[in-house]
C-alpha positions as CSV (number, residue, x, y, z in Angstrom):
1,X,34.9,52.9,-15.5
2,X,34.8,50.6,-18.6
3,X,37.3,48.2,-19.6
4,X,38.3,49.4,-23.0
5,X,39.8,46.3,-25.0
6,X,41.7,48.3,-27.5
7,X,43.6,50.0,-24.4
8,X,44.9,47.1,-23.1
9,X,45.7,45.9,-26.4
10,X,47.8,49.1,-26.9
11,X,49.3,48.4,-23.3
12,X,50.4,44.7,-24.3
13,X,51.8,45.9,-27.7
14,X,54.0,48.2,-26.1
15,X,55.2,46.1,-23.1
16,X,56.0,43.5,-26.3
17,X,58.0,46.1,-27.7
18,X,59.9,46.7,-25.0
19,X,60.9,42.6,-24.8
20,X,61.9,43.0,-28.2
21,X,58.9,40.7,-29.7
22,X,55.7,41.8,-31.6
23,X,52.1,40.6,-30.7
24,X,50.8,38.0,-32.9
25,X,47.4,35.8,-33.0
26,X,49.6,33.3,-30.4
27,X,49.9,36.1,-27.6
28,X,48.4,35.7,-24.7
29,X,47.0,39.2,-23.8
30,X,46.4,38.0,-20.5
31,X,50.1,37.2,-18.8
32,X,52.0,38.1,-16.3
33,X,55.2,37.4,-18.2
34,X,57.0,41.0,-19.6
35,X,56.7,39.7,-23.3
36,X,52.9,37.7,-22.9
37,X,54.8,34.7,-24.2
38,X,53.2,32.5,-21.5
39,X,49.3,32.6,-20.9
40,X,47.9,33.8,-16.5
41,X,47.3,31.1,-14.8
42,X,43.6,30.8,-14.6
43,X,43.5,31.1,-10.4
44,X,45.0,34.4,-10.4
45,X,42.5,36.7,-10.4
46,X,40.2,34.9,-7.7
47,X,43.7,34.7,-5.6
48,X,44.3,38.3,-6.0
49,X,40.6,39.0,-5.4
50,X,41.4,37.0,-1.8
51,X,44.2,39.0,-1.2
52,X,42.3,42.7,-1.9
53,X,39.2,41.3,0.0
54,X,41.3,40.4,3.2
55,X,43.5,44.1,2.8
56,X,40.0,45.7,3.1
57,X,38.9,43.3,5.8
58,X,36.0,41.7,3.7
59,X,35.2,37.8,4.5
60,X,33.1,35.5,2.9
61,X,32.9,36.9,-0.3
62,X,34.3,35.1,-3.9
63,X,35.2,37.0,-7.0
64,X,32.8,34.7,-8.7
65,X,30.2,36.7,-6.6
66,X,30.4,39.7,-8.1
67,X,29.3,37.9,-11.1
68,X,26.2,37.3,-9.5
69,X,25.9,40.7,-7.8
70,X,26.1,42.2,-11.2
71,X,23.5,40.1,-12.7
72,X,21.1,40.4,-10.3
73,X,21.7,44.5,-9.8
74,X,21.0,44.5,-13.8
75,X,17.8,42.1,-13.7
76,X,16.9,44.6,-10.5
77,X,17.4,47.8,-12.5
78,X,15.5,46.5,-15.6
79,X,18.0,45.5,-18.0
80,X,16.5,42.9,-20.8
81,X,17.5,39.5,-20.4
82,X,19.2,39.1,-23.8
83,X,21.7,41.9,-22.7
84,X,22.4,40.4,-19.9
85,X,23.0,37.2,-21.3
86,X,25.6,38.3,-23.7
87,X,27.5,40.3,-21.2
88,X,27.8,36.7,-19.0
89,X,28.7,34.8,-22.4
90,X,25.4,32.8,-22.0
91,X,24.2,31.7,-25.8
92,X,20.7,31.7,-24.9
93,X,19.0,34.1,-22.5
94,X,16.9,31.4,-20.8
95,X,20.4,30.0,-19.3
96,X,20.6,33.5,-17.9
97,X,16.7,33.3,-16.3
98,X,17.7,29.4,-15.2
99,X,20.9,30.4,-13.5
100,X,18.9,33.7,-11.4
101,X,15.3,32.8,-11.7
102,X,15.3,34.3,-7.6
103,X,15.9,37.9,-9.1
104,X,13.1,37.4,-11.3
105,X,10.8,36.0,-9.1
106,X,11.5,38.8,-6.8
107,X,10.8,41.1,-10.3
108,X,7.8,38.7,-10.7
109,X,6.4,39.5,-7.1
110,X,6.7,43.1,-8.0
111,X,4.8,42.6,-11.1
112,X,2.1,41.3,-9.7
113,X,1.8,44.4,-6.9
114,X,1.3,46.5,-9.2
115,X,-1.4,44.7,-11.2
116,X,-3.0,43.6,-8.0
117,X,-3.4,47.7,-7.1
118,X,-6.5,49.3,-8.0
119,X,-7.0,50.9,-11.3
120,X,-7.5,54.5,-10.9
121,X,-9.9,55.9,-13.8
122,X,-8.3,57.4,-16.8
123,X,-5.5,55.0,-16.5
């Protein structure tokens, strides 16, 4: 499922209707207050991420993992760098290759598999 911006905008439009207010450039679209006059408190999410973690019984793991897991499942699967980059909010992809140079080494080891296997003829 992909977060659809525009969908939550309509979702925070309409819970600012009902509080009688209108959604301007100074809403915070992220609130927890009925008319989004007052911005999340950053924390949140990673305490809400504890909470759902120790529900299902999970340990040891931080919502700022997933970033990571993400990352490095993309890298795996072959996704360019400069994609990546811009879905983490990094300017430059070599931030992105500095922050998880072990997925591409890993990549790099596999690279060099391949080109160390024999060449077939016709190939």
């Amino acid at each position: 499922m992909t977060a659809d911006p525009l969908r939550h905008r309509d979702i925070v439009d309409k819970r600012c209707k009902l509080c009688g207010v209108r959604r301007t450039d100074d809403t915070h679209v992220f609130s927890l207050a009925s008319d989004h006059s007052a911005p999340m408190c950053p924390d949140y999410s990673a305490h809400r991420f504890g909470d759902i973690c120790r529900v299902a019984g999970v340990s040891g793991v931080r919502l700022h993992d997933l970033r990571h897991f993400v990352t490095t499942r993309l890298l795996a699967a072959g996704h360019d760098v400069r994609t990546i980059a811009e879905r983490l909010g990094h300017e430059r992809p070599d931030v992105t290759l500095r922050a998880y140079s072990a997925s591409v080494r890993a990549r790099d080891d596999d690279a060099a598999i391949t080109l160390g296997a024999p060449v077939k003829p016709g190939q």
